[in-house]
N, C-alpha and C positions, 0 to 999 in steps of 0.2 A: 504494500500500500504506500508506503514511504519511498520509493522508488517510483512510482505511478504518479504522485504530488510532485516529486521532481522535475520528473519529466513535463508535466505539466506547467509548471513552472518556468522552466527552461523556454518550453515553444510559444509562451504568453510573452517568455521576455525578448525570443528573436523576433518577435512579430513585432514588439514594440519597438526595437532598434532597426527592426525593416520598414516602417511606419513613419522614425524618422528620420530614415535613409531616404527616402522618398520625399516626403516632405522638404528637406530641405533641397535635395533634386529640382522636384517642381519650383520653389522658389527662387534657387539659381538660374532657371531658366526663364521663370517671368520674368527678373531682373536685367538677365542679358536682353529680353525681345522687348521691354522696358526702354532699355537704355538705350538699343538698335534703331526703335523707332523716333524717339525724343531726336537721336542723332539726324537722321533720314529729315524730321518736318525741318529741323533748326537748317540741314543744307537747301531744301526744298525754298523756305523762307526767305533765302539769303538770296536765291535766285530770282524770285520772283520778286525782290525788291530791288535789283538792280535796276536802272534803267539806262537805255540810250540812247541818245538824239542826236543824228547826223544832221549836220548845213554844209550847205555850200561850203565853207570853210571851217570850219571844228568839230569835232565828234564830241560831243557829251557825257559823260559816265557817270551816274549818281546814283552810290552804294550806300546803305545803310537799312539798319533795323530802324530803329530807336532814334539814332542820329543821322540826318542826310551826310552825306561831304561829297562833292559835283568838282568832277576833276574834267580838264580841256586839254584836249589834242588839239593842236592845229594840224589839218589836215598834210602841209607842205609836209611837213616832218615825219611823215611815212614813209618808212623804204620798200619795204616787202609787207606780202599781205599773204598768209596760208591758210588754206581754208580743211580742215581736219573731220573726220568723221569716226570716234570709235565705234566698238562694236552694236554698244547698246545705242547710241546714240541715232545710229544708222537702224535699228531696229524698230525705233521712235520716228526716224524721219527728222531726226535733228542734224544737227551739224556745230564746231568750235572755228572760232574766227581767230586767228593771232594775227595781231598786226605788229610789227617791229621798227619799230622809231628811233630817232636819233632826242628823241624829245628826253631830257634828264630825270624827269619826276616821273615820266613811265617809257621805257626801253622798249617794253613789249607788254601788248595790252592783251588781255585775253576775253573775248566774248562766248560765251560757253552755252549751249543747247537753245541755239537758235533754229527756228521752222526753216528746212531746205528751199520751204517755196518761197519764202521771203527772199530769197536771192541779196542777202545782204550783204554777201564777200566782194559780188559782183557792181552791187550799190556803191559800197564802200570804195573800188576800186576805179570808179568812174567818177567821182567825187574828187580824188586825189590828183589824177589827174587834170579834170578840170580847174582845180585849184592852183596845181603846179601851172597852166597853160596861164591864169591870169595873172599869177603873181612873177612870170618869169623866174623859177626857181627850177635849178637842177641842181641835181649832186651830186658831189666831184669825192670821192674816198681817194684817201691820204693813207699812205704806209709810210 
């Protein structure tokens, strides 16, 4: 009988340490898809709060949550313009815009999961032009 109590005791108490094996399990794992997703809205956020506005001569940039700050390109100051599409992105129908400037305060600008159809590489790169052709500007790289 004393042996039968034991045992019983025993499988009451692995159940109980298997209980909260589990438990904590499942808690580790709300925690990570928790914190996966907070991650996810907060980049999502940050995207959809960019904004920007091309002219005839400056491209517009203005980043922020909480706080705007609107940073100017002048268009002359582009050198090259690549237009990127990773995997997902191209999955989505998006596209990344890098433009690389001689401008100090941004070398290289990155516009990130823009719509294909908006043909904005192609905007942008007609833009630059245009703007080189008024202002008479070319450029000349020095080694």
């Amino acid at each position: 009988m004393f042996a039968v109590a034991a045992l019983a005791d025993l499988v009451i108490a692995a159940a109980a340490i298997n209980s909260r094996h589990f438990a904590h399990k499942t808690a580790v794992i709300l925690v990570l898809l928790l914190a996966t997703t907070a991650w996810v809205f907060w980049k999502w956020l940050k995207v959809r709060a960019r904004e920007f506005r091309l002219t005839t001569e400056r491209l517009l940039v203005t980043d922020g949550i909480f706080s705007k700050t609107t940073d100017t390109l002048e268009l002359y100051r582009v050198k090259d313009l690549r237009m990127t599409q990773p995997f997902l992105s191209r999955f989505f129908g998006l596209e990344n815009i890098e433009l690389l400037t001689s401008d100090k305060s941004t070398p290289d600008l990155v516009i990130d999961f823009i719509p294909q159809t908006v043909q904005l590489g192609d905007k942008c790169r007609n833009q630059v032009e245009g703007c080189r052709a008024a202002k008479g500007t070319r450029e000349i790289e020095v080694e």
